[in-house]
N, C-alpha and C positions, 0 to 999 in steps of 0.2 A: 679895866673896863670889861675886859674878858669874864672875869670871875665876875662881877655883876653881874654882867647877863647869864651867866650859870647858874650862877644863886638864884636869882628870878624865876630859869625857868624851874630850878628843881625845889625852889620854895611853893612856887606855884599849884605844881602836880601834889606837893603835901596836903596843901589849902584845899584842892578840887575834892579831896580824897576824904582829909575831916569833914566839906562840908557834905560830900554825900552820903557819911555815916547817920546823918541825921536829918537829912531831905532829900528829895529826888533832884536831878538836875533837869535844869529846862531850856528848850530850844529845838530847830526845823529843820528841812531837809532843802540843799543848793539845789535840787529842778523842778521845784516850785517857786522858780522866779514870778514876778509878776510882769503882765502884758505891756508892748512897749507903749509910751504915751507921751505927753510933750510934760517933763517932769522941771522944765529951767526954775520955774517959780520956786523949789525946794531945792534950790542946792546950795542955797544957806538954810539951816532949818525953822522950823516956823514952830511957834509953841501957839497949842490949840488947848489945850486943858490943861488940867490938874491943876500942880500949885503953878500960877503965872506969874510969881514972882520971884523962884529960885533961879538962881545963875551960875552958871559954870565959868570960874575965873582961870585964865590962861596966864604962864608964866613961863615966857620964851627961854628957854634952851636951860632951864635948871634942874632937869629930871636925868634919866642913865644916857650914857654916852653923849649927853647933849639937848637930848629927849624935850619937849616943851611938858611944861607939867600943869594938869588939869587940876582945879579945885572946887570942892562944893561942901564948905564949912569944915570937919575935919575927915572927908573923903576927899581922896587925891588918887590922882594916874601918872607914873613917873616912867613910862616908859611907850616909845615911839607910838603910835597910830601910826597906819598904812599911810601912804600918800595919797591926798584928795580925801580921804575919809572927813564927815562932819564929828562937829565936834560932838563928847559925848552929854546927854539930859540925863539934868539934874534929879536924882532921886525925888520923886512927887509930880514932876513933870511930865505933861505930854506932847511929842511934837511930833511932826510931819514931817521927814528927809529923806534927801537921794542920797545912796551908796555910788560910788561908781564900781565899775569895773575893776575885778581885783582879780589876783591870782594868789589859790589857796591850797594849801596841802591838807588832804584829807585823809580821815581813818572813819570807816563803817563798820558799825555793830549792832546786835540784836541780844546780846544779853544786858543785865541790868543797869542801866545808866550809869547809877554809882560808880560801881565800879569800872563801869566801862570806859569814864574818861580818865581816869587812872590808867588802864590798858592800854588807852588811846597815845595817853602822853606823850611816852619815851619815845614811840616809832616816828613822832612826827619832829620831836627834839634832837632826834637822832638825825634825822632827814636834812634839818637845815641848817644844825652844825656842822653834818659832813658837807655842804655846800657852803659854808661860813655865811649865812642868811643872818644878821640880827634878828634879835627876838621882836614882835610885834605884841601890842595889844591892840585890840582885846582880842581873848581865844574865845572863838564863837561857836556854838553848838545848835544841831539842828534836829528836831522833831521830825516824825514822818506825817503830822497832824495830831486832831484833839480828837477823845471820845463823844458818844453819844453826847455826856453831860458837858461837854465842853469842855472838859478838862484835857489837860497835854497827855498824849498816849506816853507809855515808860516802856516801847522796845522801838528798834530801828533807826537809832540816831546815826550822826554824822557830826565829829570834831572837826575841825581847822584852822591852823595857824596861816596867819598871813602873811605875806608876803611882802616887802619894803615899798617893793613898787610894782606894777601891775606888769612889765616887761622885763622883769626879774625872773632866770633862769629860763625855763622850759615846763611846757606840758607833757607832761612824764607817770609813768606808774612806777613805781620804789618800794618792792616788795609790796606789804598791805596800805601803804602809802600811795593815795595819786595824788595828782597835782592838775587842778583845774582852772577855767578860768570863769568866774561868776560875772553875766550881764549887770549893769548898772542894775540897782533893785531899789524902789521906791515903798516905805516903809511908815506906818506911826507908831512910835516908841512909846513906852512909859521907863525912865528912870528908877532904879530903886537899890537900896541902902540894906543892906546887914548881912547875915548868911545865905549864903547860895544855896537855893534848894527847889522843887517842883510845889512845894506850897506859898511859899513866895510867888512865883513866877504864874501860879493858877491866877493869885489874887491880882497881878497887873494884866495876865489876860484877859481878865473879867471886868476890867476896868478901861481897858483899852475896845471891848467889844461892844460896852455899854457906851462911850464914845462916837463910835460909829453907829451905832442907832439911832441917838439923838443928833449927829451933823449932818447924818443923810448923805453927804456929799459922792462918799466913797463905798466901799467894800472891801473885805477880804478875798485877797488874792494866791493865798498860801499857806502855809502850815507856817506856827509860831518859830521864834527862836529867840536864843537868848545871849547875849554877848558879856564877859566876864571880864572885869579890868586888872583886880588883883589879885596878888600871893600873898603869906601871910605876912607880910610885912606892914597892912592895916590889919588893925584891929577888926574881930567877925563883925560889931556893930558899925562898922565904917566900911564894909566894901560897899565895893561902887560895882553896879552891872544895868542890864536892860533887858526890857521884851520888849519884844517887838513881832509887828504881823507883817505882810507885805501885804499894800490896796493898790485899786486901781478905782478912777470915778464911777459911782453906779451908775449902771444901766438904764434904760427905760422898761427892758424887761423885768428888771429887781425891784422895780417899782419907786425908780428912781424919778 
């Protein structure tokens, strides 16, 4: 099981690497949480758009080490979620959920995404191996926000692997490595299927933004990000990831 989870993660960092030879990667930054608010109504998730009829089928304890494993036709997740994390939306899907509280090990940079989660990999691999941490998915990446056009900016990210459980180990710095702990964060996701990249992830931003303009309900609360499930052990037309924005209800003053 050992060698599993090594394969995993160092299939993984392959996968992150081809896919940003050929796209940008996409995702935000942990202190742009969103404000706190009474979020109980989301912590099963609520599907609000896209496609309403895909589903994410769960099957108890048949993934690594035990893992429950996620399905959405031939995308699959075979390996742990944090504890209390919701489950993950279906490629085409849009939905409303709470994160809880988590604690996560982080690597910051400012040269090219690409490569930078390559960079990123090993220190945070290394990090929780020498603390015998099982590996989590999804590895989650964060943006520092979008441009003028609304598109994801491509310098100042933030990688992190998470952590089993959120009272797991210590808040710690580890060389270029720290270890933080992220507030509960309330989030609409959109789902999405095939290669990982910044043109992908524009197009479920854009789709997630056009959302919130027509439900009125909410706002953006923070800069994008983007959560990754697999290594290359799916196929590139088969992975399975997310964007997502963090909201909060609008305002009266947003013209809400």
């Amino acid at each position: 099981m050992k060698q599993a989870r090594i394969a995993f993660a160092a299939g993984l960092a392959s996968s992150l690497l081809a896919s940003a030879c050929l796209q940008s990667t996409v995702v935000n930054r942990s202190s742009q949480d969103a404000s706190p608010m009474d979020t109980s109504a989301f912590t099963t998730p609520q599907r609000v758009g896209g496609d309403t009829s895909a589903k994410a089928e769960r099957e108890a304890g048949a993934g690594v080490d035990g893992a429950d494993v996620w399905r959405f036709e031939r995308c699959r997740i075979t390996t742990a979620l944090p504890e209390g994390y919701p489950a993950p939306t279906p490629p085409g899907a849009i939905e409303i959920k709470l994160y809880p509280r988590a604690r996560r090990a982080e690597v910051s940079g400012e040269i090219w995404p690409d490569m930078g989660m390559n960079v990123a990999f090993w220190p945070l691999f290394n990090h929780i191996k020498d603390r015998k941490i099982a590996m989590t998915t999804p590895v989650e990446m964060d943006y520092s926000g979008v441009r003028d056009d609304g598109r994801l900016k491509s310098d100042d990210w933030t990688m992190s692997f998470l952590y089993r459980e959120p009272e797991m180990g210590k808040v710690e710095e580890d060389g270029v490595v720290s270890v933080v702990d992220r507030a509960p964060l309330l989030v609409v996701s959109m789902g999405q299927r095939g290669n990982y990249g910044v043109e992908q992830a524009n197009e479920g931003l854009k789709a997630l933004r056009e959302w919130l303009a027509a439900d009125g309900r909410f706002e953006a609360a923070g800069a994008p990000r983007s959560l990754y499930y697999n290594g290359p052990e799916q196929p590139t037309r088969d992975k399975w990831s997310e964007v997502q924005l963090p909201i909060k209800p609008r305002s009266s003053e947003s013209g809400g």
